[in-house]
C-alpha positions as CSV (number, residue, x, y, z in Angstrom):
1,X,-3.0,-57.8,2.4
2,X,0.1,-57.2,4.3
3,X,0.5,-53.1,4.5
4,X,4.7,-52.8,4.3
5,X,6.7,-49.4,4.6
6,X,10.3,-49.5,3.5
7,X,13.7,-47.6,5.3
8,X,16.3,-46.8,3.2
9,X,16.0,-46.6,-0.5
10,X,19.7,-47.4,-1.8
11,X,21.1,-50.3,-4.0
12,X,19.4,-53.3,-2.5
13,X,16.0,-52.0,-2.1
14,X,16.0,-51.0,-5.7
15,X,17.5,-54.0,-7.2
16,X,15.8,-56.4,-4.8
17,X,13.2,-55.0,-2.4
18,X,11.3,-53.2,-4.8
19,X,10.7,-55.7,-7.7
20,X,9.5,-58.4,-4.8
21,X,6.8,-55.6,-3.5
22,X,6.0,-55.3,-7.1
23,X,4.8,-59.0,-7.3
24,X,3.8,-59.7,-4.4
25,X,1.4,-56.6,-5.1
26,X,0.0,-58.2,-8.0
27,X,-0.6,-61.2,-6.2
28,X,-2.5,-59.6,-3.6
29,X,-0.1,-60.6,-0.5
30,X,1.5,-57.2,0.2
31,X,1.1,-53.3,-0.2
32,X,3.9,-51.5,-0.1
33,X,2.6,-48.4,1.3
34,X,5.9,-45.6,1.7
35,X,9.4,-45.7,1.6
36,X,11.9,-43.3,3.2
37,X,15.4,-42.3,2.6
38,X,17.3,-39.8,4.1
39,X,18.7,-38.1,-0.1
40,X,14.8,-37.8,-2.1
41,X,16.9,-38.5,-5.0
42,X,17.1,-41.9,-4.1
43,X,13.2,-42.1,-5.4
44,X,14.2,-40.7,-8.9
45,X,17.5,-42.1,-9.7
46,X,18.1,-45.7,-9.6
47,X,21.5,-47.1,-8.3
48,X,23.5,-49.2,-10.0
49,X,25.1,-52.2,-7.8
50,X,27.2,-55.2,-8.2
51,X,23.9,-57.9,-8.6
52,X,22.4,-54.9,-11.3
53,X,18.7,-54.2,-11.8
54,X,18.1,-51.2,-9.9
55,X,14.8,-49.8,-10.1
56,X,14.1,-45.9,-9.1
57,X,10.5,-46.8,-7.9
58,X,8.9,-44.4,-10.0
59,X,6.6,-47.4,-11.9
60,X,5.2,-47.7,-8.1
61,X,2.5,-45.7,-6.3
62,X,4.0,-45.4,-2.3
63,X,4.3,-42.5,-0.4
64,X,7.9,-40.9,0.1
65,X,9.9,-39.7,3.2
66,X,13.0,-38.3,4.3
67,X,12.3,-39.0,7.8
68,X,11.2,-42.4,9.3
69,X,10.0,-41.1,12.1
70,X,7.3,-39.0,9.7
71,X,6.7,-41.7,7.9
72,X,5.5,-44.1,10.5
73,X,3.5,-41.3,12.1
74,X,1.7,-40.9,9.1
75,X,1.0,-44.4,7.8
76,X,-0.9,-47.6,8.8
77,X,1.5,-50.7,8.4
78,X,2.2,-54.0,10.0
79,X,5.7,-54.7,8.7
80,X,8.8,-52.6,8.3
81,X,11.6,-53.5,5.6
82,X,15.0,-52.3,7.1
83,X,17.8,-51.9,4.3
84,X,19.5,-49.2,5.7
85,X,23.7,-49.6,6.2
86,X,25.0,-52.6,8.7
87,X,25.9,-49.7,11.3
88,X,22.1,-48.6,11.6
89,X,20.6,-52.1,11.7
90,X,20.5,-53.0,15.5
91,X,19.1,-49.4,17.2
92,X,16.3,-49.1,14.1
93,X,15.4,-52.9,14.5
94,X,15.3,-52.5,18.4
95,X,13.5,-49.3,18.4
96,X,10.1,-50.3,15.7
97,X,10.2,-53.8,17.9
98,X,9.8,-51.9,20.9
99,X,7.2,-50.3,18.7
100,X,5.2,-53.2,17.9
101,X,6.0,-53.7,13.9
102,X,7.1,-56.6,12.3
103,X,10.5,-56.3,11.2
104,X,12.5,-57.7,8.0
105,X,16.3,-56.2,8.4
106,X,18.8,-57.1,5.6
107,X,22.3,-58.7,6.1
108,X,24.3,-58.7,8.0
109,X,22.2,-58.5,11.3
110,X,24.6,-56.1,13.0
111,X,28.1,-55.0,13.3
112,X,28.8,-57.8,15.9
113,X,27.6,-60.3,17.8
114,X,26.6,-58.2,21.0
115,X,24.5,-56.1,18.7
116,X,23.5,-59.2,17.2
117,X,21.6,-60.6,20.6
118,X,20.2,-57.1,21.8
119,X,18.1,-57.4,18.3
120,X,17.5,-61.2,19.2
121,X,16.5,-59.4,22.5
122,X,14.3,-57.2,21.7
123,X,12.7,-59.5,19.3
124,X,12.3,-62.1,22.4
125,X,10.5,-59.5,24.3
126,X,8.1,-57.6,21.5
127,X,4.9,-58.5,19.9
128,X,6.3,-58.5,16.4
129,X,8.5,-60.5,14.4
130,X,12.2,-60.0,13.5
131,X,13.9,-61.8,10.6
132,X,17.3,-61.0,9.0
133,X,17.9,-60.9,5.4
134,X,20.0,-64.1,5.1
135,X,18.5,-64.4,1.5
136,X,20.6,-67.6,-0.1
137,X,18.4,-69.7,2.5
138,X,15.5,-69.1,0.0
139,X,17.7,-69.5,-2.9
140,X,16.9,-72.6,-5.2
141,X,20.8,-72.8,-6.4
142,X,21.2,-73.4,-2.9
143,X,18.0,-74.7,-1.1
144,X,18.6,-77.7,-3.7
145,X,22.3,-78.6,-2.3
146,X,20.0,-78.5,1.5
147,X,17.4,-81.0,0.2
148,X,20.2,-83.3,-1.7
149,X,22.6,-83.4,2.3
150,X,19.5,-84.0,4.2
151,X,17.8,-86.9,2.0
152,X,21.3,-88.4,1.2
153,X,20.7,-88.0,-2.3
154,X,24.7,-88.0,-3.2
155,X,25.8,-89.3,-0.5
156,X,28.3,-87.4,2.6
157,X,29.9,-84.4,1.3
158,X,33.4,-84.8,1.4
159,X,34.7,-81.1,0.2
160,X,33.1,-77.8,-0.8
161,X,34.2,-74.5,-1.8
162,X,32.3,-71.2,-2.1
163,X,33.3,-68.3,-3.7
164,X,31.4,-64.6,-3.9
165,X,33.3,-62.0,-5.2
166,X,32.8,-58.3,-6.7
167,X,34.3,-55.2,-7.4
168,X,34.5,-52.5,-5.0
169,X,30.8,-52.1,-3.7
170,X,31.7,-47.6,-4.0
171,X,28.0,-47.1,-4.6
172,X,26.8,-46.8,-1.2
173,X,25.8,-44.0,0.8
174,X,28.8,-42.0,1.6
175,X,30.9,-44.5,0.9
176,X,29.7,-46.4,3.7
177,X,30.8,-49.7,2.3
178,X,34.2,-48.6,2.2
179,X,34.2,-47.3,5.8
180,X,35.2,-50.5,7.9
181,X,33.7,-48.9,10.8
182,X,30.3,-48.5,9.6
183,X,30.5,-51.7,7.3
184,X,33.3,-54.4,8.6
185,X,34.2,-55.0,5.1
186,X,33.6,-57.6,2.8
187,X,34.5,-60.1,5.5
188,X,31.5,-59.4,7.1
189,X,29.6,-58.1,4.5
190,X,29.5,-60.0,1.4
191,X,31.7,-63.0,2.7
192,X,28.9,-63.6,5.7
193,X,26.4,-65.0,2.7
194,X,28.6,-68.0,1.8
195,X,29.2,-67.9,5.8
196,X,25.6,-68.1,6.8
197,X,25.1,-70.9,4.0
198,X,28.2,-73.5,5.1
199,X,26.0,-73.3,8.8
200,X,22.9,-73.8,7.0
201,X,24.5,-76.5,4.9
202,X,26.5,-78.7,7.4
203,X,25.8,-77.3,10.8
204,X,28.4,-75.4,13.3
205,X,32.1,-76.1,12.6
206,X,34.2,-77.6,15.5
207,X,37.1,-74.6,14.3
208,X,37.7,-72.6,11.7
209,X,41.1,-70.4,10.4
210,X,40.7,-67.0,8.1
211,X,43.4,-64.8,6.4
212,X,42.5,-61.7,5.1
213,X,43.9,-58.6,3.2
214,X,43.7,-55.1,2.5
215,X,43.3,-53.5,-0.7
216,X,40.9,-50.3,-0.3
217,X,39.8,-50.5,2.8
218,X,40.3,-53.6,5.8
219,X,39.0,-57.3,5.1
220,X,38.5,-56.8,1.2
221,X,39.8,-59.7,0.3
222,X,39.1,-63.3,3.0
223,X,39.8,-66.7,3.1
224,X,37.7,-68.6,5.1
225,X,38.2,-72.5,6.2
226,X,35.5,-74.2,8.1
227,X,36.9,-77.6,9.4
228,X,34.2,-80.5,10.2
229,X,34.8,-83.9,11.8
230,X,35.1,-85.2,8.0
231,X,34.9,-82.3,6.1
232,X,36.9,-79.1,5.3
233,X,34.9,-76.3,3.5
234,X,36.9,-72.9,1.8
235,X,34.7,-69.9,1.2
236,X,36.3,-67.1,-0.5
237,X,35.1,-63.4,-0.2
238,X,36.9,-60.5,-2.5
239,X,35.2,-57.2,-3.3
240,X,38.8,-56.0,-4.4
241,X,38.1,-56.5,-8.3
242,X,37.8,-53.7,-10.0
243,X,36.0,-54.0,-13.3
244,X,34.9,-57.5,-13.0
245,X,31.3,-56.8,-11.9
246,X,30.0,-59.7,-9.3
247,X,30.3,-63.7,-9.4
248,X,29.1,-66.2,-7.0
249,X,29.6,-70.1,-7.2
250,X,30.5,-73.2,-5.6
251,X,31.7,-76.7,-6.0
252,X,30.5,-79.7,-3.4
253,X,32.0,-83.2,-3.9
254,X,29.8,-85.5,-2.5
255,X,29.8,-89.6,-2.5
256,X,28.2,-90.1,-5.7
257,X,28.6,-86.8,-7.5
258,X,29.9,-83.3,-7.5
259,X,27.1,-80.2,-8.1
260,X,28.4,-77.0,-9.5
261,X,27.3,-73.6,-9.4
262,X,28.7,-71.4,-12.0
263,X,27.5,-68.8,-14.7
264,X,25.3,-71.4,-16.2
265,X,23.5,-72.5,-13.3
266,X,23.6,-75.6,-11.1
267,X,24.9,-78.9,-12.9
268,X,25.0,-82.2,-11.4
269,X,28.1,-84.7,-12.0
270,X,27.4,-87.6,-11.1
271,X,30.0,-90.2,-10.6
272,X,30.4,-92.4,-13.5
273,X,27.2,-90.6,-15.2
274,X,26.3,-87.8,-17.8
275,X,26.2,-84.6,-16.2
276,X,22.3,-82.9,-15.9
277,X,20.7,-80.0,-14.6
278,X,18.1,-80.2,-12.2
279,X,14.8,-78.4,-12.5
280,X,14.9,-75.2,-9.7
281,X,12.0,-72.6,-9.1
282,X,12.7,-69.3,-11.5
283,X,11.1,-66.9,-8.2
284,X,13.7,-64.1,-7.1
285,X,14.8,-65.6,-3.7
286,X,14.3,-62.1,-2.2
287,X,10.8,-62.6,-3.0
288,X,10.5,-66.0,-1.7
289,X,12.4,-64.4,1.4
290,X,9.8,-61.8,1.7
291,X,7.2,-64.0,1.1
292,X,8.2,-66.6,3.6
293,X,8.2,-63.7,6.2
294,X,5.2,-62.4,5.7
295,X,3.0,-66.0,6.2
296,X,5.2,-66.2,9.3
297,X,3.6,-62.4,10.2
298,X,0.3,-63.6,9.2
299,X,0.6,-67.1,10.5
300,X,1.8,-66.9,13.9
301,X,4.0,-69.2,13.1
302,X,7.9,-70.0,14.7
303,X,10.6,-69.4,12.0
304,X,12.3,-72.8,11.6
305,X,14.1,-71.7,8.0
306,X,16.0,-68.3,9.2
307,X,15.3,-67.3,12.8
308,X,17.3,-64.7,14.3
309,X,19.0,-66.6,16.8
310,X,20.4,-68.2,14.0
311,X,21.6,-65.3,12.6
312,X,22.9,-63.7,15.5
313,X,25.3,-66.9,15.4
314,X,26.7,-66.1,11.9
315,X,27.4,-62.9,12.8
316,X,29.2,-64.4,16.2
317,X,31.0,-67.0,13.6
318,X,32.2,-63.8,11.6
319,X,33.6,-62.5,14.7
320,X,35.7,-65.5,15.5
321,X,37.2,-65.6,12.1
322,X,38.4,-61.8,12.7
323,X,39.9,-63.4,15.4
324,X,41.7,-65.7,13.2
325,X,42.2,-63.1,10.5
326,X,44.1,-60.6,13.2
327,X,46.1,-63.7,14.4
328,X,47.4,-64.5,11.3
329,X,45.2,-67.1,10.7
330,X,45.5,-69.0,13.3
331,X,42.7,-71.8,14.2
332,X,40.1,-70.9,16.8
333,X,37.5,-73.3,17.9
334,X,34.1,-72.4,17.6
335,X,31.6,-72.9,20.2
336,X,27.9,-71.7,19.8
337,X,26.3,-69.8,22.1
């Protein structure tokens, strides 16, 4: 069993983190052994966030810190769960590789791309393993639209649209998520899910054009276009809606049908057919992302789902639509590294 110690306690390792520990516990794959976070309330008061179901921890037995540094002095573990703020990601991922842990560090991998590769460095050069927190890659709303491109199930795509949006995510730690210095706004993120999915989905875009706007901070609201050979694809980001708590969908026309994701799940339409839902696994895709790293840490084996590289490229495809986004939306090629 897999012994796992946790930095940072906000909104995403209460809602997410923490619930995935809990059954993996039960299933005998993983021990989560301590957490830390910097404000010991954190372990007594659960956070409410825009994807809800924030636990404080309290129905868990782990050892709690308000120093990482004490924590990994005084505990045995092989793998480290980073979900600290974006700004914090790279130096604490580069510091417990160096170290010799296995590392899980949420989205987005780091404020840019240059950070991006040091971590990709780092991970090149250390015994452990680094993935990033790209969770929609384990999600079955989303894994299913993977399978159906691949096997040619619906035929080519010929247009897709993603859309994640929220209220203000005011929550956070100081109100790190409305500092765009420490958190690049929802353009990088919240929109970099939908981002990190459209490469999974269909591969590298040959150019892409953004607009963005500012509401409470800078990049709140973005409008993304990716532009294929013979495919456009809009993703839409907004964490400018007050009051409307958190929605994420999509819409992909294909050949031979269109699938929808809305608030009651994935439907299929097939063309000139009765509309049917398709039978998806019920496991929490942070769980299944969890899960998936941990046989890769007790495995040996290469990461062919969500390797870092990989992610380091999103991050670089984020950049580029800044670029875009400061001139005026203008189309930039994109050219991975």
């Amino acid at each position: 069993m897999l012994k796992v110690a946790l930095i940072g306690f906000g909104g995403v390792a209460q809602a997410a983190h923490l619930p995935a520990y809990r059954n993996l516990q039960e299933q005998g794959k993983a021990r989560l052994v301590a957490a830390c976070d910097i404000d010991p309330q954190r372990f007594t008061k659960a956070m409410e966030i825009n994807i809800g179901g924030a636990q404080d921890g309290s129905s868990m037995d782990f050892h709690r810190y308000s120093d990482w540094e004490e924590m990994l002095a005084c505990e045995e573990v092989d793998m480290v769960d980073v979900c600290l703020p974006t700004f914090l990601h790279a130096q604490t991922a580069v510091e417990l590789l160096k170290r010799g842990y296995h590392v899980l560090s949420e989205k987005p991998m780091a404020l840019d791309y240059e950070q991006s590769m040091a971590m990709v460095e780092a991970a090149n050069q250390a015994k452990g393993q680094l993935m990033i927190g790209q969770c929609l890659r384990f999600a079955s709303s989303y894994t299913f639209l993977k399978d159906a491109i691949e096997a040619g199930t619906f035929g080519k795509p010929l247009s897709a649209v993603f859309r994640r949006m929220s209220e203000p995510p005011i929550w956070g730690w100081d109100n790190w998520f409305m500092d765009y210095e420490r958190s690049r706004g929802c353009l990088l993120d919240m929109h970099i899910h939908d981002i990190d999915m459209i490469r999974f989905l269909f591969g590298e875009p040959d150019a892409v054009s953004c607009m963005t706007q500012d509401v409470y901070s800078r990049d709140d609201i973005a409008h993304s276009r990716l532009m294929y050979p013979d495919l456009s694809v809009l993703a839409i980001g907004d964490w400018s809606q007050e009051g409307t708590g958190f929605t994420a969908d999509y819409r992909v026309a294909f050949e031979k049908a269109t699938v929808v994701l809305d608030g009651e799940g994935v439907t299929v339409y097939p063309r000139g057919g009765e509309a049917y839902k398709p039978e998806l696994s019920e496991k929490s895709f942070y769980e299944a992302e969890i899960e998936f790293f941990m046989d890769l840490v007790k495995s040996g084996a290469a990461n062919v789902i969500n390797p870092p590289n990989s992610a380091a490229t999103t991050v670089k495809l984020i950049d580029t639509l800044r670029e875009s986004a400061r001139s005026g939306g203008s189309v930039r090629p994109f050219k991975k590294a």
